[in-house]
N, C-alpha and C positions, 0 to 999 in steps of 0.2 A: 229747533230752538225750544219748542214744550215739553220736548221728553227729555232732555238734558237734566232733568229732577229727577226720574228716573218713577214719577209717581204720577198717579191720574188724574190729569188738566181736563176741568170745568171751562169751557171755552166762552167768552162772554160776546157781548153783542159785536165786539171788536175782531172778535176771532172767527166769527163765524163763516163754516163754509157748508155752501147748499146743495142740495142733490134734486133736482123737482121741486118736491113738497115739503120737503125736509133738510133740518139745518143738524149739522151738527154742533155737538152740545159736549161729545165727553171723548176724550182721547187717552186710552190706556194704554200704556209702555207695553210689549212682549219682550221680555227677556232669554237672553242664552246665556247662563249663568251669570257677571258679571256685566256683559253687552246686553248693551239695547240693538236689536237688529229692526224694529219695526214697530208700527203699533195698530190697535185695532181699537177702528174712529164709530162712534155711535151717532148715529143721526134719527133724530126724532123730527115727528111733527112741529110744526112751529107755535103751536098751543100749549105742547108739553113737553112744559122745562126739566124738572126734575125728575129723577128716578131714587130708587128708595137706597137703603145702607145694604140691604140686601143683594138689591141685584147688580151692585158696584161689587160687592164682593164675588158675584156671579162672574162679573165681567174681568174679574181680575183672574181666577181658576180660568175662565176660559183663554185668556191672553198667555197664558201660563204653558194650557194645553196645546195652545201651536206654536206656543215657544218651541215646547218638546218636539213636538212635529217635525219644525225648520229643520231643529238640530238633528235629528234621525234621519230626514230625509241629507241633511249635509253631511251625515254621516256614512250614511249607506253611497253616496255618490261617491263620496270620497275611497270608501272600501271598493265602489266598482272600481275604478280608477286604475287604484293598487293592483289589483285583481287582472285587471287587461294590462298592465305594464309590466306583473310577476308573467302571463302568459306569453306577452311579448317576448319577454328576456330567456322565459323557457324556449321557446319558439325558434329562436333566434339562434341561441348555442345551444341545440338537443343536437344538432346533425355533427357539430364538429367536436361534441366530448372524447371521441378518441382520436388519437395520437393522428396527426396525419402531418403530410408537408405543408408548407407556411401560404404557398398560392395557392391553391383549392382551397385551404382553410378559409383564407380571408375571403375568397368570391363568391363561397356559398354564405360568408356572414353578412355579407354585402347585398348580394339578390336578398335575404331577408329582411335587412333593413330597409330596403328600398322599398318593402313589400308594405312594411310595416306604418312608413313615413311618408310615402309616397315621393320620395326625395330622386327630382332626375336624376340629380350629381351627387355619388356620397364615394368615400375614399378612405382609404386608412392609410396614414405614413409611418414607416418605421425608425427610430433614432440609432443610430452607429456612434456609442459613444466613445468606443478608440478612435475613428476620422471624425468624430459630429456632424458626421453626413447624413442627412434624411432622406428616404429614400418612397419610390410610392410604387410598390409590390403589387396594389389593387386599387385601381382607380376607374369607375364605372363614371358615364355619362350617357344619357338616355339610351339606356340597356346594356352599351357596347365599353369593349374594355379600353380605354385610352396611356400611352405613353405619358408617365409626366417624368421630364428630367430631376435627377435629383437634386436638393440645395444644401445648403451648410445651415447649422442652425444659428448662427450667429446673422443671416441674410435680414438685412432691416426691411426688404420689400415683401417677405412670404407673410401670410397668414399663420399659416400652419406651423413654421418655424417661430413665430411670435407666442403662440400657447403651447408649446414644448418648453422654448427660454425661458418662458414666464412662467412656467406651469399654472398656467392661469385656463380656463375656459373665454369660450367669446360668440356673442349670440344678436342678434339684431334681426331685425322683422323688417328691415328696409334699410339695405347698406346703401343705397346712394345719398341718403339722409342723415348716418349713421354716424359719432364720432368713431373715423378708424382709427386703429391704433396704427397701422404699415398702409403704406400707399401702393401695394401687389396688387388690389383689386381698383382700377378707374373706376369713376362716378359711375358709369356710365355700363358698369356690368350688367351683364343679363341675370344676374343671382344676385336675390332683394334678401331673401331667405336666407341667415348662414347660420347654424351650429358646428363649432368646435369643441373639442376637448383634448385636453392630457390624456392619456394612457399609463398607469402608476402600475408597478408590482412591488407591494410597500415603500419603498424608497426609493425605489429603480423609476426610471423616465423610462418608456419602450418605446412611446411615439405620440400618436394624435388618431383621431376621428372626427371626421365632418361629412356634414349635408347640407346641401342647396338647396332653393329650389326658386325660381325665375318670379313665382309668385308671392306680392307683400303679404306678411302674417300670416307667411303657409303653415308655421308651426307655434305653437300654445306653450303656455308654462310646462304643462300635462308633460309636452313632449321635451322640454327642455331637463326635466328632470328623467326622464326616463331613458335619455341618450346618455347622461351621467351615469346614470346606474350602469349603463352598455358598455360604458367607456373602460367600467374597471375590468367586469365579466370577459371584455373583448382582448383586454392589457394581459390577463391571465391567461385567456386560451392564444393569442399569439405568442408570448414565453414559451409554452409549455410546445407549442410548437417546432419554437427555434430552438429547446433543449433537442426536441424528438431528432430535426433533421442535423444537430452537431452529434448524437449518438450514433446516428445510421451515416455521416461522414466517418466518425473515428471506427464505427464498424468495418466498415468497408476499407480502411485504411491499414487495419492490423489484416483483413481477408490477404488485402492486396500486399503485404509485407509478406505474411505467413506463403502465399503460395509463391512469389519472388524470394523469399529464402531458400523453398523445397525446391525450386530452381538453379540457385545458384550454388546447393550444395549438393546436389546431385553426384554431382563427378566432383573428383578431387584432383584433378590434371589443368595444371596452371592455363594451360591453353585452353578447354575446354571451361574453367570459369569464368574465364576473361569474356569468352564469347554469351558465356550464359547471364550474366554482369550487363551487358550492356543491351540485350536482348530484352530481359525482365523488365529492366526501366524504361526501354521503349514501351512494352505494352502497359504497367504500370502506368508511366505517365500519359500516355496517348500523345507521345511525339515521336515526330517522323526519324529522329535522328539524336544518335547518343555517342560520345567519342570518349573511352576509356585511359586516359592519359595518365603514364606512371612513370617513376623515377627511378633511370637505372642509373645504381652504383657505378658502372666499369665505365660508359658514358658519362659520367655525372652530367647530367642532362635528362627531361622529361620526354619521353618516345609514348608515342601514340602504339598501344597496344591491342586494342580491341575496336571497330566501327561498324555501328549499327545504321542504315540510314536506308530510307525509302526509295531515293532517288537512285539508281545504281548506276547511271554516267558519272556519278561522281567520283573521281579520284580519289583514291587512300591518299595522295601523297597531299592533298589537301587536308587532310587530317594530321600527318606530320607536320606541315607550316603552322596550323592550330597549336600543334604541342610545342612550337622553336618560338612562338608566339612570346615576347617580351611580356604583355601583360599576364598569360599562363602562368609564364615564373612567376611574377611578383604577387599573383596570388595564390599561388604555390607558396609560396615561402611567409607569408603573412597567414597562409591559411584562411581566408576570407573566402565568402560566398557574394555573388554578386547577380545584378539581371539588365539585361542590355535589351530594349525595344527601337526599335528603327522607329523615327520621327521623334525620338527625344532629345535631349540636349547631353548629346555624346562626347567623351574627348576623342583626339585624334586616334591614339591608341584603341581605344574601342570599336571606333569607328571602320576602322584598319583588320582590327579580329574576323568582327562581322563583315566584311568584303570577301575574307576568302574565302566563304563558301557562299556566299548570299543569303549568310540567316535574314531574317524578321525578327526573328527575337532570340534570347536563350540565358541560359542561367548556367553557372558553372558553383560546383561547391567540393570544397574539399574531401578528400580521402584520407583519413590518418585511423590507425591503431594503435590506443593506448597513448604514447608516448612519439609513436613515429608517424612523419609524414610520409604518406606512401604514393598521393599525385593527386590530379583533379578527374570531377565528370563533368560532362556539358554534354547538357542536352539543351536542343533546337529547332525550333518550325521556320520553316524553308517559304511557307506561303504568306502565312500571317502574325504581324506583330501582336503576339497573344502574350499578356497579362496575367503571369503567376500568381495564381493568390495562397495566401496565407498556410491554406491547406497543402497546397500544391506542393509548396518549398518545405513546410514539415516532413510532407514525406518522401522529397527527392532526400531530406537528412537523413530521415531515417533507413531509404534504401541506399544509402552510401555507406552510412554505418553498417552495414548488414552484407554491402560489397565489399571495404576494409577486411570484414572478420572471415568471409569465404577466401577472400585473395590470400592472406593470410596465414589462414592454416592450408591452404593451398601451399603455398611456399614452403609452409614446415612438412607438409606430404611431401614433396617434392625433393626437401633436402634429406627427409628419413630414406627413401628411395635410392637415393645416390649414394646415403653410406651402408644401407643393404647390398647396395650393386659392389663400393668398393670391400667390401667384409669377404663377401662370396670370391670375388678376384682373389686379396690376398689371399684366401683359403685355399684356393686353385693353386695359386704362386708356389703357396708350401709347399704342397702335396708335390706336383712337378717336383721342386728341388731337393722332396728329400728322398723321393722314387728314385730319380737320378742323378749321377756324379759328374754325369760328361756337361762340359763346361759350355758346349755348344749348344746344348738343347736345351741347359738354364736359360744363358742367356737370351736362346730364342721366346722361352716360356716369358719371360719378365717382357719382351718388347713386346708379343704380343696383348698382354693383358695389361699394360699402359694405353696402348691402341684402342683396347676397350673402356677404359677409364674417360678418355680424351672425346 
């Protein structure tokens, strides 16, 4: 209330406060530029009131002088601060500045954090913004690495999907006290301590960051701002991650095309690509079983032409029932690609497919070039109801596409073949009929070299 004038109060007998022997009498403001932070009380004998113009002025330089003090020394704290939160963040992401896969990345930024905050529980979840599925890649809890299911980000009960939706942060020093925003965490949690955060890469949502910790006001302003800074540093190098390991998929995708193409064009003998067709995609894909299904013109009907499969009790003719398959056709003829897993909600029809061999699972995708449809492939695990992902079916496409074009010029080899073979006959034919006249060893020469045609 006396330094509110911002000048130096003469304190009178009403103000007076004592120290032993002495009262004080004068109270000068110390300023930080504008702010009063404090002030510095003079207490004299109680015989001596006054002091002169002089050493008021004294008093006032010196109030002045630990003004400056305060401020240097709130200065200099404040630069340590920086200082230990820039070494932090170095600290933190020096191990993972080059390119690595997405789990090792985040577990070594996790043991550092945990280093850093002392945080039992700290986590990072990633956002799938094609499914809005959130996912937790790395989730540590005292020391050890934990399963967390993943959630949708629309779940009104998570945490973590609450500051992704909202791209909002969220911080409390005692959640059982705490207004939540989601009711995921009961009163009654063991983690008083929570920081969250967004994960931004400019505009992009990548996911979230948080830490625990069991104990109330385990973490300070200091550190609420410094996990902020993490947040972005950590949003960047997990991108830069998920670019590296979609490169070294699509790498490995064009390897695994390029050497299944030097496979399937090896030979140019229809029989010998068929086999080499459904060989590649097995190893390609890592399934047990691949059935080559193509459409002959003089049947008009789709015949099972080539089968690859691990199981070798298994019947070829079970792979003709596949290709006589009702649903075959009709995705034959629509040209659709499709994926059947046992325990889903199948029609009768599907249901039916997958009986006769006892798949688990399987995917079938069409075969056309150009213009023409030439049949289906279907490949299948016999063990386990396995889950084609996204990658997977690109490039069961593109090794189909790459099977069309071997089949293909296959068949144009095949048919240049047979009008070499008939060229060379007529040429034969001639020669015979015009060497000879006799009418019986014409016509012997033509039946035989139909024989050979045939």
């Amino acid at each position: 209330e006396l330094l509110q004038s911002g000048n130096i109060v003469t304190l009178g007998p009403r103000h007076e406060l004592t120290n032993g022997n002495h009262v004080a009498r004068y109270v000068v403001p110390i300023h930080i530029g504008s702010t009063i932070e404090g002030a510095l009380t003079v207490y004299m004998e109680v015989d001596n009131v006054h002091i002169t113009a002089v050493e008021l002025t004294l008093l006032s330089a010196l109030a002045n002088q630990i003004g400056i003090a305060i401020r240097m020394s709130k200065l200099r704290a404040h630069l340590g601060r920086q200082n230990e939160q820039l070494e932090t963040i170095y600290r933190i992401t020096e191990s993972v500045r080059t390119l690595k896969p997405l789990e090792p990345t985040l577990h070594e930024i996790l043991e550092q954090i945990n280093n850093a905050f002392d945080a039992p529980t700290s986590y990072v979840a990633i956002l799938d913004e094609a499914t809005r599925q959130i996912t937790f890649p790395c989730y540590i809890q005292n020391g050890e690495m934990v399963t967390r299911a993943a959630t949708s980000i629309d779940d009104t009960s998570s945490l973590t999907a609450w500051v992704i939706r909202n791209d909002k942060p969220y911080a409390t020093t005692d959640w059982q006290i705490a207004d939540r925003p989601v009711l995921g965490l009961a009163s009654h949690s063991p983690d008083h301590s929570i920081l969250c955060f967004p994960m931004r890469v400019r505009d992009n949502l990548v996911g979230a960051i948080g830490i625990q910790s069991p104990v109330v006001g385990a973490y300070t302003e200091s550190d609420y701002y410094l996990l902020a800074s993490l947040a972005g540093h950590v949003g960047i190098i997990v991108r830069n991650a998920q670019l590296h390991e979609k490169t070294n998929r699509q790498l490995t995708e064009l390897t695994t095309l390029y050497q299944a193409n030097a496979t399937m064009t090896s030979d140019l003998d229809q029989e010998a690509v068929m086999e080499n067709v459904v060989r590649s995609m097995s190893r390609a894909l890592d399934v047990p079983c691949v059935a080559l299904i193509l459409w002959d013109t003089n049947y008009r009907s789709l015949m099972l032409r080539a089968f690859e499969c691990s199981q070798p009790d298994l019947a070829e003719d079970a792979g003709q029932k596949l290709a006589q398959h009702p649903l075959m056709r009709l995705l034959y003829e629509t040209q659709q690609s499709t994926t059947l897993i046992e325990g889903q909600d199948l029609a009768e029809e599907e249901e039916s497919l997958m009986a006769i061999v006892g798949f688990k699972s399987v995917h079938l995708s069409p075969l056309s070039w150009i213009h023409q449809h030439l049949g289906m492939v279907l490949v299948g695990d016999l063990k386990n109801p396995r889950t084609f992902s996204d990658s997977d079916k690109r490039l069961m496409r593109n090794l189909a596409s790459q099977a069309a074009v071997s089949l293909e010029h296959a068949r144009l080899y095949s048919q240049s073949q047979r009008r070499l073979e008939e060229l060379e006959l007529f040429q034969h034919i001639a020669l015979q009929i015009n060497s000879r006249l006799d009418l019986r060893v014409v016509l012997e020469t033509i039946s035989e070299s139909a024989l050979r045609l045939m």
